[in-house]
N, C-alpha and C positions, 0 to 999 in steps of 0.2 A: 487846289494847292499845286504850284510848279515845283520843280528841283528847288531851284534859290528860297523858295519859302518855309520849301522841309526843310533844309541847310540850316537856316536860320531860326526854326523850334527846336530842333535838336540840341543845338547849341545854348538854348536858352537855359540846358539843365548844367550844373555844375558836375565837373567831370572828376577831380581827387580831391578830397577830405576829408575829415574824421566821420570815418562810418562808424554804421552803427552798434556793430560789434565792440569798440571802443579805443580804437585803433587809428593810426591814417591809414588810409584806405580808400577803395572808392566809396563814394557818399553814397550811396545806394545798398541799404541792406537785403542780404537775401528774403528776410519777409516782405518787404515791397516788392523784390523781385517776382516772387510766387505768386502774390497777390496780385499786381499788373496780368502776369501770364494767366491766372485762374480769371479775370475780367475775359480776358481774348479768347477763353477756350483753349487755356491747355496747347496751344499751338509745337510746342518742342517734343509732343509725342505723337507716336503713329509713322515714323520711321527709325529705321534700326540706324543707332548712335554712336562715333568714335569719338571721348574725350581725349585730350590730351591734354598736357601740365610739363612743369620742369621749368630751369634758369635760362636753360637757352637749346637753338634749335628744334622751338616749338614750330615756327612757321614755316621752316625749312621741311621739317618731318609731317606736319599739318598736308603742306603741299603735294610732298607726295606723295601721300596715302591717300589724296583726293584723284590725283595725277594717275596712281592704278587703277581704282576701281571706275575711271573716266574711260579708261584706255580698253578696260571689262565690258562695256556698254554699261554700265551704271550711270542713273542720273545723281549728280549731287552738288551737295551745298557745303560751301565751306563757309566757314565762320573765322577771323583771323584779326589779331590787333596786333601796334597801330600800324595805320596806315602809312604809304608816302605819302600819295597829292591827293586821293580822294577818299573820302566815307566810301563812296561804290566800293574802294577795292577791300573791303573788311566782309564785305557779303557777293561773295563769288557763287556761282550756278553751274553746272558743265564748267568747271575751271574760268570764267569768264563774268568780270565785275556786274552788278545788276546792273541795267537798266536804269537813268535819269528816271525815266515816266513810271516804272515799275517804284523806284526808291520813293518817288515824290508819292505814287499811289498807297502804296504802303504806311509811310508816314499817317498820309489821311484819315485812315481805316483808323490807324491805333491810337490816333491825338484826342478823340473822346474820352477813351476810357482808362488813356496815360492823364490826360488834364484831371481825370475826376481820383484818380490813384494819388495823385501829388498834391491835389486840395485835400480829401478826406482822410487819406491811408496811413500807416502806422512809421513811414519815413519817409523823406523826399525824394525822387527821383533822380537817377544819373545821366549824362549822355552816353557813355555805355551801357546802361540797362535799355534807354532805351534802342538804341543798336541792336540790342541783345534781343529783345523783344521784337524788332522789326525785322531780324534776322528770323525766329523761329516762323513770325504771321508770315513772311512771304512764301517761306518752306513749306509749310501747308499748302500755300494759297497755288502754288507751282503747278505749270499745266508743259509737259510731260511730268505726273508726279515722279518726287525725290523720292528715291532709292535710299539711301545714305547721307546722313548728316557729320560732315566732323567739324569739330567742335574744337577750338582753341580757348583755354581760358587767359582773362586778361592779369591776372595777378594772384599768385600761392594756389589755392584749390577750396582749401574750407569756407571760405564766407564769401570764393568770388562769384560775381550773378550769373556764368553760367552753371554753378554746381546745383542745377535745380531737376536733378532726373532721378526717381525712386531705381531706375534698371538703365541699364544699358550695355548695348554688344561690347563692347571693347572700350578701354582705356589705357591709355600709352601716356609713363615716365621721363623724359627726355632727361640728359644729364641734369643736376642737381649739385650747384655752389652756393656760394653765400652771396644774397642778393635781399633788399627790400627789410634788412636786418630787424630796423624797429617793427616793422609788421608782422613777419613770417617766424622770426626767431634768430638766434645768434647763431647757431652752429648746425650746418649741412643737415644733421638729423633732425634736428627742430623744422628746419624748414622744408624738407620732406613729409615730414607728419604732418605737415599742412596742407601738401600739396597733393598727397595720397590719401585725401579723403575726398579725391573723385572718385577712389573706388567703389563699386556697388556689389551689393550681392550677385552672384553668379556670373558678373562679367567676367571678361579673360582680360590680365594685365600685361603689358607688353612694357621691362622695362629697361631702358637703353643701358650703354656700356656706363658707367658707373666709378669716379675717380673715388667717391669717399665709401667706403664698409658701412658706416652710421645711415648713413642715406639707404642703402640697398637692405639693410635690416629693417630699418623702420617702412620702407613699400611691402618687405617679406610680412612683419608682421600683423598689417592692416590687411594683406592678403590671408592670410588665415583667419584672422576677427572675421572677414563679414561673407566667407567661401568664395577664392578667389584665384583661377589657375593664373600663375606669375610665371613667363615665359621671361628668361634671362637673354638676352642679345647676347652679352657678354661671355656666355656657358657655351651657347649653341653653335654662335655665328663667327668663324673667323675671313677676316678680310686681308687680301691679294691684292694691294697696287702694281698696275701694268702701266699705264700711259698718261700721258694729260698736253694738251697742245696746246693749254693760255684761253681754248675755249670750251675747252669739254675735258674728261677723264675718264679710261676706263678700269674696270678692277673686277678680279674673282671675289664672288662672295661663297663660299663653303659655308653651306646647312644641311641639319638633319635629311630634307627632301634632296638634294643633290646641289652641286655647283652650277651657280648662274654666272655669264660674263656679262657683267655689266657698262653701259655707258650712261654717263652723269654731266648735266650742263650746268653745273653748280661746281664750284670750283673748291678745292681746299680740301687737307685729309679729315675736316671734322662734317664734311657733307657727305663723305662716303661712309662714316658714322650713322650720320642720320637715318642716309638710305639704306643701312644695314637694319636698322630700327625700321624703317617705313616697310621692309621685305618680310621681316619678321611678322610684324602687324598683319602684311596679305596670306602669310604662310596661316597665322591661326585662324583667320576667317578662311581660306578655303577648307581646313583641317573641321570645321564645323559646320559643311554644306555650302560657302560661299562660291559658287561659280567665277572660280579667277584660274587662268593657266600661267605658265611661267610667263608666255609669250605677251601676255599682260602686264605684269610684272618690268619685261624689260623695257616694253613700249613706253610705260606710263612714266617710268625712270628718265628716259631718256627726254619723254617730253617737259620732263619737270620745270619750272623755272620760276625764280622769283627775284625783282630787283633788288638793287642794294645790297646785297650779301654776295660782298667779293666780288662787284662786278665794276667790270672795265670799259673805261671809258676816255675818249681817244678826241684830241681836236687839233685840228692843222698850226704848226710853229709852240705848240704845247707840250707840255710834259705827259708820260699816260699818266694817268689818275686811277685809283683804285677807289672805290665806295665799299665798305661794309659798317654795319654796325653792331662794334664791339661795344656792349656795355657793361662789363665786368671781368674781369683779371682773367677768368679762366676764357672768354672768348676773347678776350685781346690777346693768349696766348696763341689760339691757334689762327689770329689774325698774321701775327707775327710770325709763324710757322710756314703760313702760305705764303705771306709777302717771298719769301725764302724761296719757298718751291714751286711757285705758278710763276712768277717774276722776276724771278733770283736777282730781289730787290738786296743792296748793301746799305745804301744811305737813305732815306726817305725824311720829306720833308712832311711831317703829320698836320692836320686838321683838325683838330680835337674840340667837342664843343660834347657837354653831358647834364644831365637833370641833376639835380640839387639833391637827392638823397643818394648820390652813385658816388664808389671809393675812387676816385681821379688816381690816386695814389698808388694802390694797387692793380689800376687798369696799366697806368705809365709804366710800374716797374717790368713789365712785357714785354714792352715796345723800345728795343734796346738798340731798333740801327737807325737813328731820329739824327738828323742833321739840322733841323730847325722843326719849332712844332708854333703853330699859328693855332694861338685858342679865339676862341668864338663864342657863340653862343646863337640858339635858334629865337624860333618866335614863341616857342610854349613860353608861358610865362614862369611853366618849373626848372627853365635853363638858369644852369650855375655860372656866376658872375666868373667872366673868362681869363680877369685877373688874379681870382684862387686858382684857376689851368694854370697859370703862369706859377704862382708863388709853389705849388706841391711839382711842377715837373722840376722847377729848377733849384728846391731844397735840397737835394741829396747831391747835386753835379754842377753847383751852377757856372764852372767855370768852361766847361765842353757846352753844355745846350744852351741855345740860345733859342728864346718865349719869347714872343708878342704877341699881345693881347688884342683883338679886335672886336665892335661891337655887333657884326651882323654875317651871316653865312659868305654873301656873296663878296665882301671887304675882302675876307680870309682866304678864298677862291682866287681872287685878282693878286695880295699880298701874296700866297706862295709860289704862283706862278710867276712875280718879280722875283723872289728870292731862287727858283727853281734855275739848277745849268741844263744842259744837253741831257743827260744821263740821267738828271732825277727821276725820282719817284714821286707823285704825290698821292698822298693817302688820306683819304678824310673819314675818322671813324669817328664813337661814342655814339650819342644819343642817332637812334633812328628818326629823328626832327630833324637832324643837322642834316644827315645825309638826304634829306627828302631834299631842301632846300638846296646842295649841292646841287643832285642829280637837275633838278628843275633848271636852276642858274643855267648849269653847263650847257643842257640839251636845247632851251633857248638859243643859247649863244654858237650854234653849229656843230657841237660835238655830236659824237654817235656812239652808241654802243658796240663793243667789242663783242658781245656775247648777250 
């Protein structure tokens, strides 16, 4: 089997549906999940585990907690969804996508006894499980063995198909909004109790800075149900912005162990968030024999990086362009906080393109210095029709914004850049599909990254 061949098994599984908890969801219930992994040998044990969960800031925080203990001399494997342009970059190794020959390899191994799990087994398979599955065999299969697993879950925590570990070292909360409402629950604490039940027995929780009270009791009280030290970011760690140049920032972080001065190539105040959460994370594994010095800590920060969130992007006779993807009110706030302070954007011409169960509505009312917004829409086929973009930005104002609606990424690309003067800004958030597409379009077409 080559690359193109696993490409196209993978894909053969249906990726969201009503799973089997009763829910939409991914179609892949955790007992098929277990049961797949109990065919393969249990592959997701036999190295020490970092889950993480939350609305947003999962991959950002994911990265850099892989990003220190890389910097540590650790080997590891990160586990991250979705991708931009490739399945490789969801299963990273030393910070770095697997291997075509290894993913194709991989695939191989596990299409026996994934085929004979989705003919005989107790529910159908996903392409995230299997992901998930090809993610844990290759970890095993790993020659320098892995050190360190972290683990990003794709959706809530309770029924998603990474929640399959009786233990695990460590688990990290990332901020907590309302998101995925029909599945997880309606209000911040409902859908924390969903998501905090990656907690396990005796792991340590690590949980970020915290806008809702509901949210921070409901991790507090699953931390006590199943014994469970809950390290508060929020208690501990307070944060000092010093600089930022458009391509880096640096800032005091003040903790219990002492103050670290930090530099970050991830841009925006809600990344020096994260990374207050990613320090915290390394502060409790070295606090329980993990060999990490500060001087790890600052290296891995600084090499962190991940596309698409808040990055810029720059092409001759062009406007700069910003990529992030904000997909829900509270990250288009601090979309809109950085446009502010990385760019000291005033006018911005938006991009907007988002999946069919995301509040357009309450992402837009964030994004308040919009000179024109060009909705779209990607190729998932769970993109929302870019004429409802149109009808919810321009219900409340329609006589200031001005909508047009477009049917494809790279239409919405070329249309804001005719509508764009000297000065503009363009920004293309919402769905992390749209921005994939952007970023691809543009870097085709002789743009470069800023950062």
């Amino acid at each position: 089997m080559n690359y193109q061949e696993a490409l196209e098994y993978i894909q053969t599984f249906p990726d969201m549906e009503r799973g089997s908890h009763g829910v939409r969801g991914p179609v892949m219930g955790l007992p098929s999940m277990r049961a797949l992994l109990n065919r393969l040998g249990n592959p997701q044990v036999g190295r020490k585990t970092i889950h993480i969960t939350g609305s947003k800031g999962k991959g950002s925080t994911s990265t850099m907690v892989a990003s220190i203990l890389t910097a540590a001399g650790f080997h590891t494997a990160l586990f991250t969804s979705p991708h931009l342009h490739s399945y490789r970059e969801r299963l990273s190794f030393d910070l770095l996508p697997v291997s075509t020959e290894d993913f194709a390899r991989g695939v191989s191994a596990i299409k026996k006894e994934a085929d004979e799990e989705h003919r005989t087994g107790s529910g159908p398979l996903s392409t995230f499980g299997i992901l998930v599955a090809l993610f844990f065999y290759l970890a095993r299969e790993r020659t320098p063995k892995v050190d360190w697993q972290i683990v990003e879950v794709g959706l809530g925590g309770r029924f998603d198909a990474t929640n399959v570990f009786e233990t695990k070292d460590l688990a990290i909360i990332t901020p907590v909004s309302l998101e995925h409402t029909s599945i997880l629950g309606n209000t911040p604490t409902e859908i924390a109790t969903n998501k905090a039940a990656i907690i396990t027995p005796g792991a340590v929780t690590v949980l970020a800075m915290q806008k809702d009270a509901g949210a921070r009791s409901a991790v507090a009280r699953r931390c006590l149900e199943v014994g469970s030290e809950m390290i508060e970011v929020q208690k501990l760690y307070k944060i000092e912005p010093l600089s930022h140049d458009g391509e880096s920032q640096t800032f005091n972080l003040k903790r219990p162990q002492g103050t670290l001065k930090l530099k970050l190539p991830l841009l925006g105040a809600h990344q020096i968030e994260n990374a207050a959460t990613a320090v915290a994370a390394a502060d409790a594994l070295k606090s329980r024999g993990t060999k990490l010095a500060d001087e790890d800590i600052e290296k891995g920060l600084e090499k962190a990086n991940l596309a698409g969130r808040l990055e810029i992007i720059r092409s001759d006779n062009d406007p700069l362009t910003v990529l992030d993807g904000a997909h829900n009110h509270e990250s288009a706030q601090a979309l809109a906080q950085a446009l502010k302070d990385v760019v000291n954007a005033k006018h911005c011409i938006f991009v907007i393109g988002v999946s069919n169960d995301k509040n357009i509505s309450s992402i837009w009312k964030e994004l308040g210095m919009s000179k024109q917004v060009v909705a779209t829409r990607s190729r998932n086929p769970r993109s929302l029709d870019p004429q409802s973009i149109v009808d919810a930005v321009t219900f409340f104002d329609d006589e200031k914004i001005k909508a047009v609606a477009t049917q494809s990424v790279s239409e919405a690309i070329d249309k804001a850049r005719q509508l764009a003067d000297d000065e503009d800004i363009i920004c293309v958030t919402g769905s992390l599909y749209v921005v994939a597409e952007a970023r691809q379009y543009m870097l085709s077409n002789g743009a470069c990254e800023c950062d």
